[in-house]
C-alpha positions in Angstrom: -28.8 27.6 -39.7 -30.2 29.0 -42.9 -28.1 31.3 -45.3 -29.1 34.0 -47.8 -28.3 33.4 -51.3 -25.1 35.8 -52.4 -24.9 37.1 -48.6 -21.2 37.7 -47.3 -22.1 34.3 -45.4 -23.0 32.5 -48.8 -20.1 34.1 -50.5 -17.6 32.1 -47.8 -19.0 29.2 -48.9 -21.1 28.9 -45.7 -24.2 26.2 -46.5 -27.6 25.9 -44.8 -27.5 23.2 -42.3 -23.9 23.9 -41.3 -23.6 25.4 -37.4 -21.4 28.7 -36.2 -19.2 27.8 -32.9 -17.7 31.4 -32.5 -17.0 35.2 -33.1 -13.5 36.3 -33.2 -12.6 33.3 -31.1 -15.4 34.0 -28.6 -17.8 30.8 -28.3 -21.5 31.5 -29.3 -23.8 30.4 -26.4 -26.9 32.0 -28.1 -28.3 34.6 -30.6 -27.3 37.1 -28.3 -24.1 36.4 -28.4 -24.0 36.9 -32.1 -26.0 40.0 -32.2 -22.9 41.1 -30.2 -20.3 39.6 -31.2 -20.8 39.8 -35.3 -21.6 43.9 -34.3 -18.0 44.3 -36.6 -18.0 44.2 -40.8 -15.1 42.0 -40.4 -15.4 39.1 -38.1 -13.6 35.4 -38.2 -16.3 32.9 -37.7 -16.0 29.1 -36.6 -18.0 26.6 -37.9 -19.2 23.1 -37.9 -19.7 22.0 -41.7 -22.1 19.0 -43.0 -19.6 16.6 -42.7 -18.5 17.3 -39.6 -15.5 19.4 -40.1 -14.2 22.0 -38.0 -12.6 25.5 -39.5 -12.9 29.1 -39.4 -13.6 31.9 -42.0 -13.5 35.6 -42.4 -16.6 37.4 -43.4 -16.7 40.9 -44.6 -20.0 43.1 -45.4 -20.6 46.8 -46.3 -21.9 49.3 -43.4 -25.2 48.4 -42.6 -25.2 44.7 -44.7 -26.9 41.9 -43.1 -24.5 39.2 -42.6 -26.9 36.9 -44.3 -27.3 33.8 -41.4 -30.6 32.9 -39.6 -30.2 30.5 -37.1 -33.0 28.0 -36.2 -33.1 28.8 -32.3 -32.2 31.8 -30.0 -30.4 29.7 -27.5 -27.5 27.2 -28.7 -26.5 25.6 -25.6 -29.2 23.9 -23.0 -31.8 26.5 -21.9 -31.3 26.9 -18.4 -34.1 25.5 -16.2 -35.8 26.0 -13.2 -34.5 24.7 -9.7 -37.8 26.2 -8.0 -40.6 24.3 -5.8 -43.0 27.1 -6.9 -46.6 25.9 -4.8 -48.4 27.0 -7.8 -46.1 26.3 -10.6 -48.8 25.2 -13.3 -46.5 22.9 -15.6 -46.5 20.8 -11.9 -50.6 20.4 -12.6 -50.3 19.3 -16.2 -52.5 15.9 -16.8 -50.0 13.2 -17.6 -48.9 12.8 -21.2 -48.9 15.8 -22.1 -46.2 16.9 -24.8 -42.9 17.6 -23.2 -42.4 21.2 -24.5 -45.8 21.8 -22.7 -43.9 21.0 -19.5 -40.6 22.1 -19.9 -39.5 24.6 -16.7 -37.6 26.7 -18.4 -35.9 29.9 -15.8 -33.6 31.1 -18.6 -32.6 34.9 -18.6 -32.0 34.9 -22.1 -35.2 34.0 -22.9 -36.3 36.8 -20.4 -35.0 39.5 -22.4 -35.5 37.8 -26.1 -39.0 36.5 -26.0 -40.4 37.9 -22.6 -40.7 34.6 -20.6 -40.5 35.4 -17.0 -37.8 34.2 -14.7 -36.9 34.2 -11.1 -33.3 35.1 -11.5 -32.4 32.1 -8.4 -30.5 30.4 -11.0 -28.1 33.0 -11.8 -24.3 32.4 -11.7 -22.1 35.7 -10.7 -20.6 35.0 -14.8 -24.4 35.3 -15.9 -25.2 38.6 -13.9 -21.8 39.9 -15.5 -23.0 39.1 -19.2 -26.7 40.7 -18.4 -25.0 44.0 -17.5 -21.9 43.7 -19.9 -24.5 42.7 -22.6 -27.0 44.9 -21.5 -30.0 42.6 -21.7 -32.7 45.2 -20.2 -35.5 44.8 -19.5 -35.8 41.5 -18.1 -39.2 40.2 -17.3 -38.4 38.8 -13.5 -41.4 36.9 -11.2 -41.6 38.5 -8.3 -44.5 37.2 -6.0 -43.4 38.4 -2.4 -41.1 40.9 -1.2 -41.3 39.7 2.3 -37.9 36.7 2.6 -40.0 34.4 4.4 -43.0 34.3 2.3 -41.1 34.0 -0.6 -39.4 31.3 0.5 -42.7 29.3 1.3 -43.9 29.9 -1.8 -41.5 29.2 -4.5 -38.3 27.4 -2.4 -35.4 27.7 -0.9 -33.3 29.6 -3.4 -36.1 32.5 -3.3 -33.4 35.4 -1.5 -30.9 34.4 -4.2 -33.0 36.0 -6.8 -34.3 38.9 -4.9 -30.5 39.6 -3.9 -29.3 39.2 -7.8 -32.4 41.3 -8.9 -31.3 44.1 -6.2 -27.7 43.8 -7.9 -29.0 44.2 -11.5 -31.1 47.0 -10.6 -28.1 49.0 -9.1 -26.2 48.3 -12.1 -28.8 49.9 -14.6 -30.7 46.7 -15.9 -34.3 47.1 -15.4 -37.4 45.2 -15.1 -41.3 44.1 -15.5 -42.2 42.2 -12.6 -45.0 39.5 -12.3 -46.9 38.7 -9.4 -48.8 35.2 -9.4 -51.8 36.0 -6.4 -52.7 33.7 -4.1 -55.6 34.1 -1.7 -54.5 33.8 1.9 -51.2 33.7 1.1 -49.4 37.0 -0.7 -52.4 39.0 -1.3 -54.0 42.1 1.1 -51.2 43.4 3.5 -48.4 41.3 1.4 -49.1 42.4 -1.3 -49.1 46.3 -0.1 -45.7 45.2 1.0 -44.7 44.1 -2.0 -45.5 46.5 -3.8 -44.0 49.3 -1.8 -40.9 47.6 -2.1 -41.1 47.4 -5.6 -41.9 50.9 -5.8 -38.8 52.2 -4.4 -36.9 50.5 -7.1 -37.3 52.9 -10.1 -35.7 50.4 -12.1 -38.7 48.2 -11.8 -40.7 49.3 -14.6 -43.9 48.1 -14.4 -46.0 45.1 -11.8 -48.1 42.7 -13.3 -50.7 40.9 -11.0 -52.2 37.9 -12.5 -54.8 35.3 -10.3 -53.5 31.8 -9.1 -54.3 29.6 -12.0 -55.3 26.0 -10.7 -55.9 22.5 -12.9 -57.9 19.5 -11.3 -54.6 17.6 -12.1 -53.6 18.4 -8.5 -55.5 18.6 -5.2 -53.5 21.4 -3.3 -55.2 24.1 -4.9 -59.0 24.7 -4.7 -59.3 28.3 -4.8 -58.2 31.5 -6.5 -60.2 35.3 -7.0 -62.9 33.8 -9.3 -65.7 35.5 -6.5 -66.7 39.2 -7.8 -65.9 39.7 -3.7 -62.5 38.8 -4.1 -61.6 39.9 -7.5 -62.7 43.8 -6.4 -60.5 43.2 -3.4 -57.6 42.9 -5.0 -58.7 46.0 -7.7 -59.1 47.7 -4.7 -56.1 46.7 -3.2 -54.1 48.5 -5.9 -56.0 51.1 -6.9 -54.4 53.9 -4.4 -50.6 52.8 -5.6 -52.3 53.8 -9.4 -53.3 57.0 -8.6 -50.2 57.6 -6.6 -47.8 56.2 -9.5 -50.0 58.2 -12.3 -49.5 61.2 -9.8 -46.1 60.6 -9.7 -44.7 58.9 -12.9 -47.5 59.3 -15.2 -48.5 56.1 -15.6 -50.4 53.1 -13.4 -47.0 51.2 -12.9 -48.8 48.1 -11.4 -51.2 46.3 -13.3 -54.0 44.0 -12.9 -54.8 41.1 -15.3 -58.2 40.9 -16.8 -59.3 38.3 -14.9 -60.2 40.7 -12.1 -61.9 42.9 -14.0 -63.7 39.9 -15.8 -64.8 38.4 -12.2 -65.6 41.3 -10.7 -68.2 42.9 -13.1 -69.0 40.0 -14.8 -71.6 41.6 -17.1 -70.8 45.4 -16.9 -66.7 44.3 -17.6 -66.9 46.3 -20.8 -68.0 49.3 -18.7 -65.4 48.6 -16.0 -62.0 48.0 -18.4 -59.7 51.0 -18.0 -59.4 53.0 -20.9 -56.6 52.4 -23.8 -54.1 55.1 -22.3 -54.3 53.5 -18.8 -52.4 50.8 -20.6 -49.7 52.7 -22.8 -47.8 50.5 -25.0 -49.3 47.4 -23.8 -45.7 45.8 -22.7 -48.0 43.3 -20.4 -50.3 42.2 -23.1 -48.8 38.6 -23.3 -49.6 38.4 -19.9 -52.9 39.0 -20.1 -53.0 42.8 -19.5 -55.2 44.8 -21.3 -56.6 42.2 -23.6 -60.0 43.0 -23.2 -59.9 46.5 -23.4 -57.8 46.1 -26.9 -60.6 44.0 -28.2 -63.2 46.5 -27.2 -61.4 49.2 -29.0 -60.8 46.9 -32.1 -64.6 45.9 -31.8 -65.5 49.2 -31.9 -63.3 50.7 -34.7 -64.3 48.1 -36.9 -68.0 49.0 -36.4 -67.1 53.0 -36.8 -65.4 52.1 -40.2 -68.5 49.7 -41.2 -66.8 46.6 -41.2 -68.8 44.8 -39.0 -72.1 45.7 -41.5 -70.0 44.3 -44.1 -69.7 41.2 -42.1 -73.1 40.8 -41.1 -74.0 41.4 -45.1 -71.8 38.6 -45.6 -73.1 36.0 -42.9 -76.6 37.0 -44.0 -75.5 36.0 -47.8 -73.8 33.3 -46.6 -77.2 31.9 -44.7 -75.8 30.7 -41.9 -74.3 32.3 -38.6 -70.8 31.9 -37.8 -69.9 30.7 -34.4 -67.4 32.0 -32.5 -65.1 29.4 -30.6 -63.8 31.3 -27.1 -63.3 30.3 -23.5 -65.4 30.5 -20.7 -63.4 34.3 -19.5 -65.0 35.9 -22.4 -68.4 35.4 -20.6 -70.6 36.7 -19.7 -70.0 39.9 -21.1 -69.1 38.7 -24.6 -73.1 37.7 -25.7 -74.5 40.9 -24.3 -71.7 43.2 -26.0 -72.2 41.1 -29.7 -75.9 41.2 -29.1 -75.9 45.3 -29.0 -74.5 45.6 -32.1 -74.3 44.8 -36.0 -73.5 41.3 -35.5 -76.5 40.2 -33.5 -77.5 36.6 -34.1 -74.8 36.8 -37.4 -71.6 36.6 -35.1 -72.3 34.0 -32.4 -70.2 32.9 -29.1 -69.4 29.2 -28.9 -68.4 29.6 -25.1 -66.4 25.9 -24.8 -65.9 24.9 -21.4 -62.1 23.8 -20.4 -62.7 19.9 -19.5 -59.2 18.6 -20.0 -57.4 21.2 -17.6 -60.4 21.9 -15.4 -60.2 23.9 -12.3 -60.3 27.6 -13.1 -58.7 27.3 -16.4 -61.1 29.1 -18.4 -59.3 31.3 -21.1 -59.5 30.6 -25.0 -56.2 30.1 -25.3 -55.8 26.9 -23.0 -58.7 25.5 -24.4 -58.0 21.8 -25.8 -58.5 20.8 -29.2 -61.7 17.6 -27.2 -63.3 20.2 -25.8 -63.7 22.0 -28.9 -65.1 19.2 -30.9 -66.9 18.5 -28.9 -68.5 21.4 -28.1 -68.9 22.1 -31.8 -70.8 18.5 -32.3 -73.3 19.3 -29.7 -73.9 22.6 -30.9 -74.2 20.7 -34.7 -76.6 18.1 -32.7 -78.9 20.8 -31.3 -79.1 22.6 -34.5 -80.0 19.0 -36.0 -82.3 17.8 -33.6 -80.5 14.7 -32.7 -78.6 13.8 -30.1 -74.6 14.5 -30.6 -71.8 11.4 -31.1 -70.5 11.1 -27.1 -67.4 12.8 -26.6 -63.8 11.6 -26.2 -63.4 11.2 -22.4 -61.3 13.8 -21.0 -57.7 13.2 -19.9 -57.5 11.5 -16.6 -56.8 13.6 -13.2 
């Protein structure tokens, strides 16, 4: 952990490095824990010193004083991890050698409620459903998929009622949730998913439904399809779209939610025009997932051409002498070089649209991309620009 120069920590004597074991007596399991335990301006703290030693020490602050510790991670003891067979879990389509935090399966409710990680609850002890009501970690961002036991079951494993049970338990005891739907086609979509989310509906503690599309590498070969079709991407918009106006009816807002993905492979060129509006999205608590991402770089687009930033830009590439390419994912087309095109930044501000080779499949957002794909999309765009032909590229990472 890290301590504050002439904090109530650093006036105990308390040194960077050093490790807290427990409030009052109470063990620490994770940040949490202290944010709850430490609430006091007198607490008893143990601790683990740099040379190993064990003792404890009282710290004492003013109202409102920060206690003066910052501790390197938000969970202390092993995150808790997944016992699912998930039939589209993507760390299972990962090419070989990939970095092991890349495919860690992670299922941890405390990293639910801290950093917004979605979890299945099928993990949960009675002891942990105790501390999420005692310690009131709401909301919790829980996966949802299927409502429907059986289904469920086939597609993420034999523990599926556990969750659903624990998450019917929570709900009754005040915790609420977001809830995420991963769509398959054929499998939970059409009259499932109407099921699903009716049942979800009737649980005003579920706050909101995300639905985002099946997500496939060619590191597997189980999965081949997903809603990339505009056919099947409006399906699913349409789908949804009477449960919108019902919820907005009824609770003033959409409540279910689909990613942008639909809307991108839907409309393909007219996307911009098809985007709900910012207020459809409210706070944007689905962002991370996807949700309204689009639409909040429309608006930012937009703003930054009402407040002439985007002439000052231009003014600056044009000084500059040379166009600046901008590096994005396959998603962003094709809607991306007509909407640039239309405005201040024509042929200033260009799309370097990099195709995902080392994931492959329908990986195709920005973020995924891969460091290869990107240099080597950049030298072929330096080659053309050149003349000449560009330096081969790295082969992508075997399937």
């Amino acid at each position: 952990m890290a301590v504050e120069d002439g904090s109530p920590a650093w006036e105990v004597g308390l040194e960077p490095g050093c490790y807290l074991t427990s409030v009052d007596g109470q063990p620490l399991r994770d940040v949490i824990d202290w944010r709850w335990l430490a609430s006091d301006d007198v607490i008893t703290v143990g601790y683990v010193d740099l040379d190993g030693e064990t003792g404890e020490v009282e710290l004492e602050r003013e109202c409102g004083q920060d206690w003066g510790v910052t501790f390197r991670g938000v969970v202390f003891d092993r995150v808790k991890l997944c016992r699912n067979a998930c039939v589209f879990c993507f760390m299972r389509q990962l090419p070989e050698g990939s970095r092991a935090s890349l495919s860690l399966r992670d299922d941890d409710f405390r990293l639910s409620f801290l950093a917004g990680t979605f979890v299945t609850l099928t993990n949960l002890t009675a002891a942990d459903e105790a501390r999420i009501v005692e310690q009131r970690m709401s909301p919790l961002r829980v996966s949802l998929h299927a409502s429907d036991p059986d289904l469920r079951r086939r597609m993420i494993g034999r523990h599926a009622q556990h969750g659903i049970d624990a998450l019917d338990r929570l709900l009754a005891a005040g915790i609420e949730a977001h809830c995420q739907i991963v769509l398959m086609p054929g499998v939970n979509d059409g009259d499932a998913l109407r099921e699903t989310l009716e049942w979800a509906y009737a649980r005003p503690g579920i706050l909101t439904v995300g639905i985002v599309p099946l997500g496939y590498t060619r590191h597997q070969e189980r999965l081949e399809r997903s809603f990339d079709a505009p056919d099947a991407a409006r399906a699913v918009l349409e789908t949804i779209e009477p449960l919108q106006r019902r919820a907005l009816a009824e609770r003033g807002e959409p409540w279910v939610f689909a990613a942008d993905e639909f809307y991108r492979n839907a409309f393909l060129t007219a996307t911009p025009a098809h985007v709900p509006p910012a207020a459809f999205y409210g706070d944007f608590d689905l962002f991370e997932d996807g949700i309204g991402i689009i639409r909040s770089f429309l608006d930012d687009l937009a703003a930054a051409e009402a407040r002439g930033l985007a002439d000052a830009a231009a003014r600056a590439i044009d000084a500059a002498g040379r166009p600046v390419r901008y590096v994005v994912g396959e998603a962003m087309q094709p809607w991306l070089d007509e909407l640039l095109a239309a405005g201040p930044l024509a042929s200033r501000l260009v799309p370097l649209t990099v195709a995902n080779r080392h994931y492959g499949g329908n990986v195709n957002v920005t973020g995924l991309l891969a460091g290869r794909d990107i240099a080597a999309a950049v030298r072929a765009e330096e080659a053309a620009r050149l003349g000449g032909a560009p330096a081969p590229a790295p082969a992508p990472a075997p399937a």
